[in-house]
N, C-alpha and C positions, 0 to 999 in steps of 0.2 A: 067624203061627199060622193054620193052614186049620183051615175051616166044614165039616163036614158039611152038610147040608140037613136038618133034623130032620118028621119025621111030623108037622104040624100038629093032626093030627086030634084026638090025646089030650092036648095040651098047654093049659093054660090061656090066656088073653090077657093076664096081665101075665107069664109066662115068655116068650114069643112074641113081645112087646117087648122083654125084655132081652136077648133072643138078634137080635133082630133089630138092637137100638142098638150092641151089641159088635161085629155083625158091618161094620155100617156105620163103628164109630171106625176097628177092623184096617183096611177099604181103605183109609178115607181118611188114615191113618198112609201105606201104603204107597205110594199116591198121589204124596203128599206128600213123602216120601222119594226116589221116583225124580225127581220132578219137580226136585229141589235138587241132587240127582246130575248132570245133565242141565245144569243154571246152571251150575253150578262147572267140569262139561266144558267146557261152551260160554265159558266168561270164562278159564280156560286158554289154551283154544286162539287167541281173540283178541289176549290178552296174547301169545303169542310170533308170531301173525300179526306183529304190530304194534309189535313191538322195532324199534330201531334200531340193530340190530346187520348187518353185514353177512355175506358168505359166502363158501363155497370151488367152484367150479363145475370137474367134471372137464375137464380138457383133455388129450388124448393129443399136441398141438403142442408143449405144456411138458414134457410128460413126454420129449419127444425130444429137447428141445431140454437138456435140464439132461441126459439119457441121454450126448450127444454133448458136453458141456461149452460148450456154446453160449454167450455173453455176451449179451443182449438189451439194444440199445442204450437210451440214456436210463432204463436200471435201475442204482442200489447197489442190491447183494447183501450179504445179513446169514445168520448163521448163527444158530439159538439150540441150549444143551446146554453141554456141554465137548467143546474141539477135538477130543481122542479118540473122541468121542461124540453128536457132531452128533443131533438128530435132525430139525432141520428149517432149509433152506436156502429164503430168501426174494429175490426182487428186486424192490425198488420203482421205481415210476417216480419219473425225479426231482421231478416236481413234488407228489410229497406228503415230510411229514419223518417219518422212524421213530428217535424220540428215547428209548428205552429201554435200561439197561443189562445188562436180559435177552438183547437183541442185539447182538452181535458183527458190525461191518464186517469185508466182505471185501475183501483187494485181490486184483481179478479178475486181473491180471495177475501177479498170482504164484501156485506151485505147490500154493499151499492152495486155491484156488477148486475146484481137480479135486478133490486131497484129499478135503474137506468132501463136495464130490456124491458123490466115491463113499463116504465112509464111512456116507454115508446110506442112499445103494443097499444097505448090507451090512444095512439093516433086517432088510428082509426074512426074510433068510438062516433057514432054520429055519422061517417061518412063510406061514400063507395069504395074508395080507395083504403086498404088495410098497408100494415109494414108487412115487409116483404125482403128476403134475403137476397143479395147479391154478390158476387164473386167480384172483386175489383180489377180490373186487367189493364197495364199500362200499355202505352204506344208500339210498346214493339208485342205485344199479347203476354207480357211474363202475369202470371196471380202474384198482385201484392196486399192481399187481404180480404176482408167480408165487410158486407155492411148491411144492414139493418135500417130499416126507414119506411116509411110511408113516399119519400123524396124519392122518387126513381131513375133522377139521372144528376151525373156531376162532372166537373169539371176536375181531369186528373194527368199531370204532368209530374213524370218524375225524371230527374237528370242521370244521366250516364253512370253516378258513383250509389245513387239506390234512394239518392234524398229526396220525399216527395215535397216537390216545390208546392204545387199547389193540389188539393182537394176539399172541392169546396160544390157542398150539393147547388143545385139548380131550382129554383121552383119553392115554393111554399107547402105550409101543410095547415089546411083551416080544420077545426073543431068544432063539432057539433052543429049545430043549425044558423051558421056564420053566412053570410055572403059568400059567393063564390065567384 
């Protein structure tokens, strides 16, 4: 609620209090309110500072490298989706475990490892967004592999002995002339 400023001149002294105490409650309501606004931004934003979640960092080397069907030595390669419909092709290094039955092993030397990349490359197809290679990096920055996707962010926790608990992309990927 906004104050005018009123003519003191013809106004009594106990109207002149009341308009003055009402005006001092409104700020300090409003005060008060942004200030809680401002805590609750601020404790957001340190909450997900302070996850220990890790991330997807772009790399145009992966993206070449899954582009040209490349094997990245001391990686299994996992797909997740249905085989017809890949949407996201991963390689771990071996020294972490991806124990999930959301993922599907690839055997890189047979005809589905190309398969798989390119059915993902067919993301794209239709939209602004292409696959795109990424380096995967856990919570404390170690690389525990690559990934491949149109998906560009996930959620990646891996425990202390190298097991990754959870990786699991974020986000959808539409096809062709789909809603969005």
């Amino acid at each position: 609620m906004m104050f005018s400023y009123p003519s003191f001149t013809n106004i009594n002294p106990v109207s002149r209090k009341v308009w003055i105490m009402t005006a001092l409650k409104t700020s300090r309501g409003k005060v008060w309110q942004t200030n809680s606004l401002w805590v609750i931004l601020l404790a957001a934003l340190i909450g997900c500072a302070a996850s220990n979640y890790g991330r997807l960092t772009s790399n145009p080397d992966v993206t070449q490298a899954f582009q040209n069907h490349q094997v990245l030595p001391n990686h299994t390669y996992y797909y997740r989706g249905s085989h017809s419909r890949p949407f996201v092709v991963a390689g771990i290094q071996k020294d972490f475990v991806l124990d999930s039955p959301l993922w599907v092993e690839i055997d890189t030397q047979s005809k589905d490892f190309r398969t798989l990349i390119d059915r993902v490359s067919l993301q794209g197809t239709g939209n602004t967004v292409q696959p795109w290679g990424f380096t995967i990096i856990d919570s404390t920055g170690r690389e525990i592999g690559v990934w491949y996707s149109a998906i560009r962010a996930a959620a990646i926790d891996v425990d202390e002995n190298g097991r990754i608990v959870n990786l699991a992309p974020i986000g959808a990927v539409t096809r062709g002339n789909q809603g969005r």
